[in-house]
N, C-alpha and C positions, 0 to 999 in steps of 0.2 A: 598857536591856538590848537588846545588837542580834540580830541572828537567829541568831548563832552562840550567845547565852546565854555563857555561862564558857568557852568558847575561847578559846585567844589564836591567832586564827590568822595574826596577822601574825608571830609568832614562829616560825611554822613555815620549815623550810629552804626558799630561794630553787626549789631544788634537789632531787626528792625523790628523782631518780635520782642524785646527785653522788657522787662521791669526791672528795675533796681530792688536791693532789699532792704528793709524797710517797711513801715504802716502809708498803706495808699488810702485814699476815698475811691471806694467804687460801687457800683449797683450790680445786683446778678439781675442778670439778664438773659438765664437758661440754665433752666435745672432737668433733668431727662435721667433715663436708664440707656445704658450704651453696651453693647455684647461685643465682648473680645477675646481674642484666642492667647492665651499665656503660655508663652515661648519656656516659661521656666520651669510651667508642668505639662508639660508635653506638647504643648498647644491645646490644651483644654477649653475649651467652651466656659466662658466667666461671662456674669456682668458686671457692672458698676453704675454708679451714682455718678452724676456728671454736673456741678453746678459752674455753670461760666459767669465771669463777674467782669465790669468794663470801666477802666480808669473815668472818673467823672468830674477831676477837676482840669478845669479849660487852662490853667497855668501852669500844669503839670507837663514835663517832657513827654509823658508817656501816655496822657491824653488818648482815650477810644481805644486804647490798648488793650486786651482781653489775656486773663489768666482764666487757666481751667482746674477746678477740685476733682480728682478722680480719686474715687474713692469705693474701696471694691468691695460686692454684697460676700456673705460668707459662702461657703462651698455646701453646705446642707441647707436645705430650704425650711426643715423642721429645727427649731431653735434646741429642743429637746437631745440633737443629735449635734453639735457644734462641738468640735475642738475647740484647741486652745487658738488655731490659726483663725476659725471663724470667730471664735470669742472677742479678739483683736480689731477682726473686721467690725464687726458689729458694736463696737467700740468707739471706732473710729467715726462712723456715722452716724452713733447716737452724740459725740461728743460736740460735730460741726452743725445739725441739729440745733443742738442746745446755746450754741454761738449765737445759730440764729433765731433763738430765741421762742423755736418751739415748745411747748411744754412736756413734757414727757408724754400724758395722756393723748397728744396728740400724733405725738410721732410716727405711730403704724401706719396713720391714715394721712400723712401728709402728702400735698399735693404741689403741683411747679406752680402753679396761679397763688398757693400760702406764700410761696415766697420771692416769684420773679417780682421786677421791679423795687426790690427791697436795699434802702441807704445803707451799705457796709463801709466798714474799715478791713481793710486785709491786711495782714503782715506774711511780704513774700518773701520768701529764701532761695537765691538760688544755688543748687545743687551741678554744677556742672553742666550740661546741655539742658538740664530742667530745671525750671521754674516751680516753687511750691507753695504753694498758699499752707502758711502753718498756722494761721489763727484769724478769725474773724469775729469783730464786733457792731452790732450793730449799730444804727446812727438813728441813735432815737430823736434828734431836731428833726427830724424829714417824717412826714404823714403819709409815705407812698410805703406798702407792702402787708406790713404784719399787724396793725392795726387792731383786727379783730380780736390777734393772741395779746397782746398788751392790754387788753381791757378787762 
C-alpha cells in the first residue's frame, strides 16, 4: 500500500484544467475588462475583454470547467487613429460580439449583465499550454441571458 492508499492517482486527468477540442455547452459566467502588461511590447500597459464561460453539461468529463476569451482592446482609444494591429483587435471583438448575438447598434454600449448567464456553445482549440475558445454560438433553447436582443 503506497501513500495514496486506494487512489488511483495515475488515472487522474493529465490535465486538471483541460477541455478537450471540440463544441462544449457552456454559460458565460464573467465578462470584465482586465489590464495587462505585454511582454512582447515592452511590457506595455494593454487591456482586454475577458469573457469566462463554464462547461454546463452534468455528463460531460469536464463538467464546472471554465475556459477564458481574452481578447485584446486596440492600442488607440480613438478609432480614427487604429492601425492595422488595432483594426484586427477590434475585429476580433466585434466578431465574438456578434457570436453572442449582440446587434451591432448595440455593441458600444454593451454591458456584462447583456450577457453573463447567457446558454452558449463553444468550440475549444487547444493550442499547446492554451486553451482557446475559437467560436461561440448561442443556445437559443435556454431563456436565460440575451433575451431582450432577440426580440
Amino acid at each position: 500500500m503506497g501513500l495514496f492508499e486506494n487512489m488511483d492517482i495515475a488515472s487522474a486527468d493529465d490535465d486538471p484544467f483541460g477541455i478537450a477540442d471540440g463544441w462544449h455547452p457552456m454559460r458565460v459566467t464573467e465578462m470584465k475588462t482586465q489590464e495587462w502588461k505585454n511582454k512582447k511590447q515592452d511590457n506595455r500597459d494593454e487591456t482586454a475583454l475577458v469573457i469566462e464561460y463554464e462547461v454546463t453539461d452534468p455528463e460531460s468529463d469536464y463538467y464546472e470547467r471554465t475556459i477564458s476569451d481574452f481578447l485584446a482592446f486596440p492600442f488607440a482609444s480613438d478609432s480614427k487613429l487604429w492601425d492595422k494591429d488595432d483594426k484586427q483587435r477590434a475585429a476580433r471583438i466585434k466578431q465574438r460580439l456578434a457570436q453572442l448575438e449582440i446587434p451591432e447598434e448595440r455593441m458600444n454600449d454593451v454591458e456584462a449583465d447583456d450577457i453573463v448567464g447567457t446558454d452558449v456553445n463553444v468550440r475549444v482549440k487547444n493550442n499547446g499550454q492554451y486553451k482557446n475558445v475559437v467560436e461561440v454560438k448561442v443556445d437559443n433553447a435556454s431563456d436565460d441571458g440575451m433575451n431582450e436582443f432577440l426580440s
